[in-house]
Residue frames as a rotation matrix with the C-alpha (Angstrom) as fourth column:
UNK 1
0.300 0.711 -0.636 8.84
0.954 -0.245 0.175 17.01
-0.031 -0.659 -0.751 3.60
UNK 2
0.490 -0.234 0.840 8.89
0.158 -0.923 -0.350 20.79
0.857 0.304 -0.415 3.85
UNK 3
0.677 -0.337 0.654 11.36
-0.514 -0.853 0.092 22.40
0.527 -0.399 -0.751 5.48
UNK 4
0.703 -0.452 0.549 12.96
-0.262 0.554 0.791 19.50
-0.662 -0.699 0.271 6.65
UNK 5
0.104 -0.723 -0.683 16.37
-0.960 -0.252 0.121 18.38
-0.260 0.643 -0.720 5.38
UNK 6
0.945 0.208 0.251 16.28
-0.183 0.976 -0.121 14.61
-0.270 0.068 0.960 3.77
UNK 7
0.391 -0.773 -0.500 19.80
-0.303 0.405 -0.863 14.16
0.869 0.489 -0.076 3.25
UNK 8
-0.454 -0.778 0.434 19.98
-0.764 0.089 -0.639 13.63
0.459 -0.622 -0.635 7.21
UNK 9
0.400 0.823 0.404 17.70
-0.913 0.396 0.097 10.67
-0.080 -0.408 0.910 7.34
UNK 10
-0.259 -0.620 0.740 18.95
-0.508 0.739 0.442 7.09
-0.822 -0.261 -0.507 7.48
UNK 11
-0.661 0.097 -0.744 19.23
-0.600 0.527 0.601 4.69
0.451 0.844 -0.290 4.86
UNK 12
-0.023 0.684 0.729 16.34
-0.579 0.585 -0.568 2.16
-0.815 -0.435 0.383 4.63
UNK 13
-0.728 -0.647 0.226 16.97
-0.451 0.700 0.553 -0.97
-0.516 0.301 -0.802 3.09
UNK 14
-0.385 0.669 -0.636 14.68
-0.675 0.265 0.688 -2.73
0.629 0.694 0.349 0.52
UNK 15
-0.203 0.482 -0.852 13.99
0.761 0.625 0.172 -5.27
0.616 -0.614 -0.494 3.00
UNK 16
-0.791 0.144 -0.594 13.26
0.580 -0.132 -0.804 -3.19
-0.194 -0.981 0.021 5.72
UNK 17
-0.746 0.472 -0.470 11.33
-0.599 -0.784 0.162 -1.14
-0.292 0.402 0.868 3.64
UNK 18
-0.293 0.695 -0.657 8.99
-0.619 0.386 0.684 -4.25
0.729 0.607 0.317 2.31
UNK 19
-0.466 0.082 -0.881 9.30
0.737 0.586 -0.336 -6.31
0.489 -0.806 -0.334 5.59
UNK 20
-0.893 0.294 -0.342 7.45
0.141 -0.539 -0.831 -2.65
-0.428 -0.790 0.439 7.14
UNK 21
-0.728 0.539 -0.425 5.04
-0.686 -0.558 0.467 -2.11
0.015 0.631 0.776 4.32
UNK 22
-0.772 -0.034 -0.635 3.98
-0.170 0.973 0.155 -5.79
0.613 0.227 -0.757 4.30
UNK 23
-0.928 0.228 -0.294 1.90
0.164 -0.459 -0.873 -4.50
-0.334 -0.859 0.389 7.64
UNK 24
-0.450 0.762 -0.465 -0.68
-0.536 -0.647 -0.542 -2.50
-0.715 0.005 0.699 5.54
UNK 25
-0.078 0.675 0.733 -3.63
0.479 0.670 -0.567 -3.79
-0.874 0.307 -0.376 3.83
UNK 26
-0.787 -0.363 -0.499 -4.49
-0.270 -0.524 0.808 -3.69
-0.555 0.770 0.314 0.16
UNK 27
0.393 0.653 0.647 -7.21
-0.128 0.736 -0.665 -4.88
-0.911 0.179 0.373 -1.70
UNK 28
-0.786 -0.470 0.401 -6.24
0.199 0.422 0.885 -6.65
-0.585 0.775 -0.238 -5.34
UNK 29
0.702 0.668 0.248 -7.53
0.150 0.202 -0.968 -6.04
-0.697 0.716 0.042 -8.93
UNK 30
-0.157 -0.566 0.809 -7.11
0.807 0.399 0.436 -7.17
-0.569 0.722 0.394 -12.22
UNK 31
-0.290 -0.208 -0.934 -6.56
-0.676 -0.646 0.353 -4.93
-0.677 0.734 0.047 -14.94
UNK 32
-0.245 -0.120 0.962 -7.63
0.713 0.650 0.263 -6.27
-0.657 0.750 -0.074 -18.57
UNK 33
0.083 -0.032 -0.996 -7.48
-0.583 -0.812 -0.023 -5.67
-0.808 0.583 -0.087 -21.72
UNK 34
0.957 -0.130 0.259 -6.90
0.278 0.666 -0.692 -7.06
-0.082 0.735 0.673 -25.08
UNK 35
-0.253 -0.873 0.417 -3.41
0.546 0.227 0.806 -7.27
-0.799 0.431 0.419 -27.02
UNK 36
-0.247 0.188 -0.951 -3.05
-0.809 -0.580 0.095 -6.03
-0.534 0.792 0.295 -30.36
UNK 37
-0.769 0.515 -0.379 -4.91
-0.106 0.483 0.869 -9.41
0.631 0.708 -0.317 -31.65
UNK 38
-0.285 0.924 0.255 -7.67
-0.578 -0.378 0.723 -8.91
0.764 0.059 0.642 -29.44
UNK 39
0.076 0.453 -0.888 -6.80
0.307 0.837 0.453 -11.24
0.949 -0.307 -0.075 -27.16
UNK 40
0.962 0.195 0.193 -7.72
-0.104 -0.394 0.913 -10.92
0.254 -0.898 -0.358 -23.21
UNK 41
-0.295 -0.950 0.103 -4.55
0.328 -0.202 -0.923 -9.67
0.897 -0.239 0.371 -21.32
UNK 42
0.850 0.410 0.331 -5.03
-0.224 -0.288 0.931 -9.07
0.477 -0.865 -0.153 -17.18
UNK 43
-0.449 -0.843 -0.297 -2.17
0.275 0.187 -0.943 -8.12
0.850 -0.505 0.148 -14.96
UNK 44
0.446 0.582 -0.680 -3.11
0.824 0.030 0.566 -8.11
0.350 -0.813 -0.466 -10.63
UNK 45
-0.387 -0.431 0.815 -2.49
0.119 -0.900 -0.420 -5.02
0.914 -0.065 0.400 -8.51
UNK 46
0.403 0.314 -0.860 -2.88
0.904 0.013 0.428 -4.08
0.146 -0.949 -0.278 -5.10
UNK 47
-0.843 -0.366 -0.393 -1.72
0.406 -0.914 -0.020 -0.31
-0.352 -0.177 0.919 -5.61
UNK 48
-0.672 0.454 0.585 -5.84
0.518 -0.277 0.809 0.86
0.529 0.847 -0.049 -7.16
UNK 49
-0.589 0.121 -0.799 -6.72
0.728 -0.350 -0.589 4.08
-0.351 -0.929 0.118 -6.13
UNK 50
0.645 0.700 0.307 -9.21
0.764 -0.602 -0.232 6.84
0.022 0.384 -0.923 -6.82
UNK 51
-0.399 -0.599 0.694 -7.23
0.661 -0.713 -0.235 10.00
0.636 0.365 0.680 -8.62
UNK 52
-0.988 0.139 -0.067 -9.90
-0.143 -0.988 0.061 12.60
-0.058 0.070 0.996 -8.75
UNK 53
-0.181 0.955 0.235 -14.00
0.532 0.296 -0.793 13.31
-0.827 -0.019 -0.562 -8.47
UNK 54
0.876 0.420 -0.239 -13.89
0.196 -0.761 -0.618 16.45
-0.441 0.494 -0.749 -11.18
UNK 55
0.388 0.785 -0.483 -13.10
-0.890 0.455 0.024 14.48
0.239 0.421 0.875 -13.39
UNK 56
0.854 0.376 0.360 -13.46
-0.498 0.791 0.355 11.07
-0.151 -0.482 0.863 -12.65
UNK 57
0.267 -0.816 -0.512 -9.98
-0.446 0.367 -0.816 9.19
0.854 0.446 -0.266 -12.39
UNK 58
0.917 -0.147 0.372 -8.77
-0.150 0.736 0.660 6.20
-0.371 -0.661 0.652 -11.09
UNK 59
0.499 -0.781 -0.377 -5.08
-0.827 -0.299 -0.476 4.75
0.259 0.549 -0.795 -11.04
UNK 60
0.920 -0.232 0.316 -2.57
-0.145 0.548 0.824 2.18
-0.364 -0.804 0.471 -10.36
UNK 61
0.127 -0.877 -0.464 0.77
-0.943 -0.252 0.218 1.34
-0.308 0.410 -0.859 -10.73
UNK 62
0.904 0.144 -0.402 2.54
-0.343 0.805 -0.483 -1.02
0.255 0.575 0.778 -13.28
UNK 63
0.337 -0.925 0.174 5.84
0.047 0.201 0.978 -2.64
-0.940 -0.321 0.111 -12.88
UNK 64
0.215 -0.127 -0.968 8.33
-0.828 -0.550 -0.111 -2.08
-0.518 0.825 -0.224 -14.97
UNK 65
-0.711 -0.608 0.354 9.15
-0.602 0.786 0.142 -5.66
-0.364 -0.112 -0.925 -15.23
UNK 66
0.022 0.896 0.444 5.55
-0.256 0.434 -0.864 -6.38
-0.966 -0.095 0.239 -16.09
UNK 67
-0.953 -0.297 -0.060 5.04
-0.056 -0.021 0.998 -8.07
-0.298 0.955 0.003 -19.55
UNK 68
0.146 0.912 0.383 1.19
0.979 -0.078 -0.189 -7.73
-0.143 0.402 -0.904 -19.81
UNK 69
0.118 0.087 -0.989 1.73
0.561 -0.828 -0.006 -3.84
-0.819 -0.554 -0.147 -19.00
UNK 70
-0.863 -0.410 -0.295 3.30
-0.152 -0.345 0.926 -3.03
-0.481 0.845 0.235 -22.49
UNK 71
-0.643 0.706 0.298 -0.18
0.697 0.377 0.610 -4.53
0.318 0.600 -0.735 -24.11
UNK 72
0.317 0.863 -0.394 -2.54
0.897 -0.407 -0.171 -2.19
-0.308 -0.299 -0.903 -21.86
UNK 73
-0.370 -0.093 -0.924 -0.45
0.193 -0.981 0.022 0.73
-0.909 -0.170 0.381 -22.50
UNK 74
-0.931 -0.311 -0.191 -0.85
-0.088 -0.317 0.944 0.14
-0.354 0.896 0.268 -26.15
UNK 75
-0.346 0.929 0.133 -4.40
0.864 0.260 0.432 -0.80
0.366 0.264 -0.892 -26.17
UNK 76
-0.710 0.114 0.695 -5.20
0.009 -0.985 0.171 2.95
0.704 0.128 0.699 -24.49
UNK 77
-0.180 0.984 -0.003 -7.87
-0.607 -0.109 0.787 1.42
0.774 0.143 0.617 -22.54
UNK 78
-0.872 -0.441 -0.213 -8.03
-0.104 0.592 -0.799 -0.97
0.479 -0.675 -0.562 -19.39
UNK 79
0.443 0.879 0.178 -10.90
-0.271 -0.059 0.961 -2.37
0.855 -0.474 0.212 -17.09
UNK 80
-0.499 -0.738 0.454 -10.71
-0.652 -0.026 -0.758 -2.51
0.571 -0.674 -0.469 -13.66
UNK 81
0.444 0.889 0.111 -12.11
-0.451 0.114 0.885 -5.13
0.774 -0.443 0.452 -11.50
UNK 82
-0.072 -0.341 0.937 -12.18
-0.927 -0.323 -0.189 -5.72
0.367 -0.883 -0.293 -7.72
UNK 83
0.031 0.475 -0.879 -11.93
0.219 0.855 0.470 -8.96
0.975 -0.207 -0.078 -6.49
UNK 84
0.516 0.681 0.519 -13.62
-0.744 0.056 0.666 -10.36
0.424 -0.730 0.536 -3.79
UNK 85
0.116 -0.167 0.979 -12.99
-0.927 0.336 0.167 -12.15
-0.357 -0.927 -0.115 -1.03
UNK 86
0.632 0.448 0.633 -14.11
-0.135 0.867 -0.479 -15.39
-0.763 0.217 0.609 -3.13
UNK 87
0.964 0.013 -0.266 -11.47
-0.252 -0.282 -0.926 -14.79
-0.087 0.959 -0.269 -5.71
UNK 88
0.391 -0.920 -0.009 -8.03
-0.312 -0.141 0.939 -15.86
-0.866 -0.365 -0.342 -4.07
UNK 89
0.433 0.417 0.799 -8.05
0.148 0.842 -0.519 -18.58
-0.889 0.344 0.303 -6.75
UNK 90
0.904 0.369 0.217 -8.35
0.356 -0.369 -0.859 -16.05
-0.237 0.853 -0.465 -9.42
UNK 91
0.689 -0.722 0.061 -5.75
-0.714 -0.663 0.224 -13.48
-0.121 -0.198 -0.973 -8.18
UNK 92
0.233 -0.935 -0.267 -3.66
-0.669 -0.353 0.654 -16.28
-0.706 0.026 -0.708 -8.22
UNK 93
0.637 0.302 0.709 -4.44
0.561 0.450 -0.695 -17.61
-0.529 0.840 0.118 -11.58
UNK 94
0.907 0.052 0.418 -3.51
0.326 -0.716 -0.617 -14.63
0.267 0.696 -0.667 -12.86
UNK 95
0.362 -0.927 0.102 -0.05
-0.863 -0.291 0.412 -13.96
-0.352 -0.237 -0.905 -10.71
UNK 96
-0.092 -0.310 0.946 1.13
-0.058 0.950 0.306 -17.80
-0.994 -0.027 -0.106 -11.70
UNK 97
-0.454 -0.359 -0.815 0.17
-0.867 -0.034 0.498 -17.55
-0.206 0.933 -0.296 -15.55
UNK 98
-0.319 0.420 0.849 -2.03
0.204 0.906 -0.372 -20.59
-0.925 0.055 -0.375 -15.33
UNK 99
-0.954 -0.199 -0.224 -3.10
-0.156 -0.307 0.939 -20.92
-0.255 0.931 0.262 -18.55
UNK 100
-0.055 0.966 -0.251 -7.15
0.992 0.081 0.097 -21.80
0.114 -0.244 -0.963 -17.70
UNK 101
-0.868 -0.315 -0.383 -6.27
0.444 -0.837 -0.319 -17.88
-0.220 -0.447 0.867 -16.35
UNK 102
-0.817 0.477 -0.322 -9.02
-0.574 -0.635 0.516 -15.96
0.042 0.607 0.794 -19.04
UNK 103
-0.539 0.785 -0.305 -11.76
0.577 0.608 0.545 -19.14
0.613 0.118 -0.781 -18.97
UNK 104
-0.447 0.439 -0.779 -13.15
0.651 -0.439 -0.620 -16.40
-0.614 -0.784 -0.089 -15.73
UNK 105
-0.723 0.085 -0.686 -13.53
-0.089 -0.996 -0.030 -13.50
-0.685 0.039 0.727 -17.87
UNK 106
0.269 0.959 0.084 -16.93
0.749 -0.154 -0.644 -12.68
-0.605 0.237 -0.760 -19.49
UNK 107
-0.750 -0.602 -0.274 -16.09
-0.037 -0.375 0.926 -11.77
-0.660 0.705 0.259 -23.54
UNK 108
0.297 0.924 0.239 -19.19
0.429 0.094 -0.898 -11.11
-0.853 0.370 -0.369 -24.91
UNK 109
0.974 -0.075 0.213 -17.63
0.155 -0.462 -0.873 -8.41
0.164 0.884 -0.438 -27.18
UNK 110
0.162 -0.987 -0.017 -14.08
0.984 0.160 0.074 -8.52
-0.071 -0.028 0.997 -28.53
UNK 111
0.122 -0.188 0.975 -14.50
0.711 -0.668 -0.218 -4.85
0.692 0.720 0.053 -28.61
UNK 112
0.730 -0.016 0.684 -14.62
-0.556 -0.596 0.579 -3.81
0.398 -0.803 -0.444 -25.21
UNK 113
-0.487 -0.838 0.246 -12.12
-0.600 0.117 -0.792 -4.60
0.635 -0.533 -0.560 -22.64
UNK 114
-0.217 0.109 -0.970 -12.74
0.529 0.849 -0.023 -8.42
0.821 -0.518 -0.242 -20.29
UNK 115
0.209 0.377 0.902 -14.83
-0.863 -0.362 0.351 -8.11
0.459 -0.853 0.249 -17.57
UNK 116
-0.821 -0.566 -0.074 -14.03
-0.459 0.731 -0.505 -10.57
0.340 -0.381 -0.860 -14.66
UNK 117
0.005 0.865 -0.502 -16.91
0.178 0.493 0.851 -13.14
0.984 -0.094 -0.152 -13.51
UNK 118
0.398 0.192 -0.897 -17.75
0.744 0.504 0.438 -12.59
0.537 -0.842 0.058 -9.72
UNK 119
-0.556 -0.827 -0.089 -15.80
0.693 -0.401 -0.599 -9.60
0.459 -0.395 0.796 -9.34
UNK 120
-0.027 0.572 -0.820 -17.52
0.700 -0.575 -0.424 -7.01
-0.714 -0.585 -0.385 -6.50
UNK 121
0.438 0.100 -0.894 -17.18
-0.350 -0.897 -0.272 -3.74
-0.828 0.432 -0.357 -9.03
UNK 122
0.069 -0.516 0.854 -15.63
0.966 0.249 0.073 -3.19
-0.251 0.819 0.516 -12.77
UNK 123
0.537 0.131 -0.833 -14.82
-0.212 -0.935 -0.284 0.53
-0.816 0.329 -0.475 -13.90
UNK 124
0.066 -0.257 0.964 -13.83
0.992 0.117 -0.037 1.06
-0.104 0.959 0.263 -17.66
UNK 125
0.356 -0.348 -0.867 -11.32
0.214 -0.873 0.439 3.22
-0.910 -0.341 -0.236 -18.47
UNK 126
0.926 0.226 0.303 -9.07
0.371 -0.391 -0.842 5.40
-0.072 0.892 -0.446 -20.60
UNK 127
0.191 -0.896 -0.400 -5.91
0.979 0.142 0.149 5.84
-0.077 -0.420 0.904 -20.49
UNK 128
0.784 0.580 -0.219 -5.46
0.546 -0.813 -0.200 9.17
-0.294 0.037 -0.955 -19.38
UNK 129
0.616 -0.717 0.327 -1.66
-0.570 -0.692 -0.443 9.55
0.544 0.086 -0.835 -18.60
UNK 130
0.881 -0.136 -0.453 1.11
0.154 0.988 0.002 8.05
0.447 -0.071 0.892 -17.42
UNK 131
0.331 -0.835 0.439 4.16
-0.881 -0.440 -0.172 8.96
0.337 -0.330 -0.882 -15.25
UNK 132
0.357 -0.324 -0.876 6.84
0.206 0.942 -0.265 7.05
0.911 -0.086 0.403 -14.85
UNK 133
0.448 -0.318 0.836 8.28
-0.688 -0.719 0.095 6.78
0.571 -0.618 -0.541 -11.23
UNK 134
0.285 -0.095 0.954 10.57
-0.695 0.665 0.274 4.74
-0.660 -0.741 0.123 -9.47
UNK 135
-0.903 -0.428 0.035 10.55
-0.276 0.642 0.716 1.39
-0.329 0.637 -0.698 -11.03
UNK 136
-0.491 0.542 0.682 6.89
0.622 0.766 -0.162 1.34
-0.610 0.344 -0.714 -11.97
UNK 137
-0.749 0.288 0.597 4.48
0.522 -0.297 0.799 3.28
0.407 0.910 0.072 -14.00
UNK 138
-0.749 0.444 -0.493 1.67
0.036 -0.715 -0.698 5.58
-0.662 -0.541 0.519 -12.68
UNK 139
-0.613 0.662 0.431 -1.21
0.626 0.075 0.776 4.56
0.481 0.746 -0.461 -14.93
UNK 140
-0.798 0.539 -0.270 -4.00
-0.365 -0.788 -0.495 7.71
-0.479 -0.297 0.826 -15.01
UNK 141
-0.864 0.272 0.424 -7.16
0.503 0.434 0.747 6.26
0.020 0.859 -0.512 -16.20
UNK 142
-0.656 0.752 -0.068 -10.57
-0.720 -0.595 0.358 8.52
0.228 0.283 0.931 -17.54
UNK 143
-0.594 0.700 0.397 -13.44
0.055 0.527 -0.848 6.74
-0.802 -0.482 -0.351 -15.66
UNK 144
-0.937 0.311 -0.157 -16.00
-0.167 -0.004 0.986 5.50
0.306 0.950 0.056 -18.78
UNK 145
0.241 0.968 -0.076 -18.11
-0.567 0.204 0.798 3.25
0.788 -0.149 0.597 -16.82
UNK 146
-0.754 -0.486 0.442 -18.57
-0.619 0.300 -0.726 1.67
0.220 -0.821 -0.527 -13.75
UNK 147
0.246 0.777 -0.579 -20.77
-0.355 0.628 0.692 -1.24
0.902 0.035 0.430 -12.46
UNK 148
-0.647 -0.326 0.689 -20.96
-0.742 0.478 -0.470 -3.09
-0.176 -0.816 -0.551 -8.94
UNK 149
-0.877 0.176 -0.446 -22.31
0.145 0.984 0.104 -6.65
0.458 0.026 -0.889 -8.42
UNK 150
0.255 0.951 -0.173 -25.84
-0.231 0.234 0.944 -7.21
0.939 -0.201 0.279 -7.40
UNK 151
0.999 0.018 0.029 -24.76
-0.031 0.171 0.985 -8.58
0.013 -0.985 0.172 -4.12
UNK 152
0.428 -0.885 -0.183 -21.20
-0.218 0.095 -0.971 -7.69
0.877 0.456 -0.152 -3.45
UNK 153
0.612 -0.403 -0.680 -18.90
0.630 0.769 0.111 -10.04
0.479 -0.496 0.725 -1.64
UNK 154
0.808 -0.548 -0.216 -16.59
-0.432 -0.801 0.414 -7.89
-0.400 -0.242 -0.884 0.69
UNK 155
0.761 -0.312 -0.569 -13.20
-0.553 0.147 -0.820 -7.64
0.340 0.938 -0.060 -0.98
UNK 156
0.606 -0.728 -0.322 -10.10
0.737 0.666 -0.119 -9.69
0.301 -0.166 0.939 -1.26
UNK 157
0.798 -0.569 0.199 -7.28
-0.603 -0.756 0.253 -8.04
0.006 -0.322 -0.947 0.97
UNK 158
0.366 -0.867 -0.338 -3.37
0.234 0.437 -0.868 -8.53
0.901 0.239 0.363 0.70
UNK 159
0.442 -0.431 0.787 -1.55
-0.780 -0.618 0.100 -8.20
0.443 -0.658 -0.609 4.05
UNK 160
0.265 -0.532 0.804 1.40
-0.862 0.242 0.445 -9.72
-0.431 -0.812 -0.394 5.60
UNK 161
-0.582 -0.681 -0.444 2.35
-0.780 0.312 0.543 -11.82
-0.231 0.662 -0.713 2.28
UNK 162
-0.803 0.517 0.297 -1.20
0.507 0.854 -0.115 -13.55
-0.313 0.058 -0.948 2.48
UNK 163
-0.619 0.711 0.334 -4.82
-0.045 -0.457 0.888 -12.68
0.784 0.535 0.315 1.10
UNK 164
-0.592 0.740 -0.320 -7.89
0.725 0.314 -0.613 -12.61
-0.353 -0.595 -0.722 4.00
UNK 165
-0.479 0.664 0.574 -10.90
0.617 -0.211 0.758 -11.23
0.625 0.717 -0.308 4.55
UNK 166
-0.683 0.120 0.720 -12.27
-0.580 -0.688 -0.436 -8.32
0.444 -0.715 0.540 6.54
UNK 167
-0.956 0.252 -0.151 -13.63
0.271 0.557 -0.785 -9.63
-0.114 -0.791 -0.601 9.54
UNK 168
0.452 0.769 -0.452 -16.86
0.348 -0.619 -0.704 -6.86
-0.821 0.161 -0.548 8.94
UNK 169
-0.353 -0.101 0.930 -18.10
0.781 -0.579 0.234 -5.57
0.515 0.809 0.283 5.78
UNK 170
0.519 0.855 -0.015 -19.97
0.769 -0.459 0.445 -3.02
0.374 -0.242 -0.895 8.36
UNK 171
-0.223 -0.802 0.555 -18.74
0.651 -0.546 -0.528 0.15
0.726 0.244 0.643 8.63
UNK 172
-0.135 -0.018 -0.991 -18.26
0.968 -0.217 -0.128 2.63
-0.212 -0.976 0.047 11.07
UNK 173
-0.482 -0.398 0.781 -19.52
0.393 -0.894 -0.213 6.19
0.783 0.204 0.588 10.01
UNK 174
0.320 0.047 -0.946 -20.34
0.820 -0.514 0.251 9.49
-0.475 -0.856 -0.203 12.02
UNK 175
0.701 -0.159 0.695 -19.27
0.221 -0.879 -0.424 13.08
0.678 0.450 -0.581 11.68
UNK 176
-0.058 -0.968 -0.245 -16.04
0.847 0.082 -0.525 13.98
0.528 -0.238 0.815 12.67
UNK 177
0.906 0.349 0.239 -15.60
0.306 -0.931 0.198 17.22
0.291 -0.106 -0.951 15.12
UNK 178
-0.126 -0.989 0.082 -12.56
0.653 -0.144 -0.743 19.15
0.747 -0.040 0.664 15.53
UNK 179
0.443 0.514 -0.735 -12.37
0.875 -0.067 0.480 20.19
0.197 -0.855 -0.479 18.97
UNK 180
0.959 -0.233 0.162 -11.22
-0.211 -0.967 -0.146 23.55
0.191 0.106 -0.976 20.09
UNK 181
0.342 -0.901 0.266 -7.32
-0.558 0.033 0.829 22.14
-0.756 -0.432 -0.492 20.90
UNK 182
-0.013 0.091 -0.996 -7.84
-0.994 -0.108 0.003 21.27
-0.107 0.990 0.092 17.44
UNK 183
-0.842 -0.436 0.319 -8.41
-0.358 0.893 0.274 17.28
-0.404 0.116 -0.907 17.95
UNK 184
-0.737 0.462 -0.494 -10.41
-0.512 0.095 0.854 15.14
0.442 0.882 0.167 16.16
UNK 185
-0.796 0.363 0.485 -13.22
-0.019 0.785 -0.619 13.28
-0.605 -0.502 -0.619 17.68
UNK 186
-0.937 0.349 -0.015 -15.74
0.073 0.237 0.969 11.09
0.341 0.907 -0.247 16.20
């Protein structure tokens, strides 16, 4: 933080530090790709976020520990897709290594990157860039293309070491005003 001094802050313990995060919600997608023989390759994530609008970029992070991760970097290329709510299954197909895992994905062409069956969205990327940090990767990807489901399911969420579903896909908007004592009201 500016101006503030971070060498007088307390230590915070991996556990306390995942036992507080553990709190906030996430939603999960797979990543895929091929290998360098073409075969599908899909690692799960709950860190996928929008970069930038100008120009389009999306991201997440890899572990380093991942062994699909080494295949997307080298393939250059990566879809993203969101599962849904309907998808725990999948998500954990795909964290477990089942080996049925890829029978979901929808390989019309071995030239593009696996699209998942059922998933709410897909965006096809590019790798754009890549920073390491920490112990995982920063994956930048160049938005190619992007698709949503005909009727999309609301998504699958991680929180508190389980998967659920938002109670409401309905949303609350409005226009925000910033009162004169500078607060926000909606």
């Amino acid at each position: 933080m500016k101006g503030k001094d971070m060498t007088t802050s307390r230590h915070v313990s991996t556990h306390e530090f995942r036992a507080t995060l553990r709190h906030y919600p996430t939603g999960v997608a797979l990543i895929t790709s091929r290998d360098e023989e073409r075969a599908p390759v899909g690692l799960v994530v709950g860190s996928f976020t929008a970069v930038s609008l100008d120009p389009l970029l999306v991201g997440f992070l890899a572990d380093h520990s991942s062994t699909t991760w080494p295949h997307i970097r080298r393939a250059g290329r990566f879809c993203v897709n969101v599962l849904g709510s309907h998808q725990e299954s999948v998500c954990r197909a795909f964290t477990t290594k089942d080996p049925t895992r890829f029978d979901r994905l929808v390989d019309a062409d071995v030239r593009q990157d696996p699209h998942l069956e059922g998933a709410i969205m897909w965006i096809d990327c590019q790798i754009e860039t890549v920073l390491e940090v920490g112990d995982h990767d920063f994956v930048v990807g160049a938005v190619r293309d992007v698709r949503l489901a005909d009727e999309p399911n609301a998504p699958l969420v991680f929180v508190r070491g389980g998967y659920a579903e938002p109670r409401s896909t309905e949303t609350r908007t409005g226009h925000c005003h910033v009162a004169a004592d500078r607060s926000l009201t909606a």
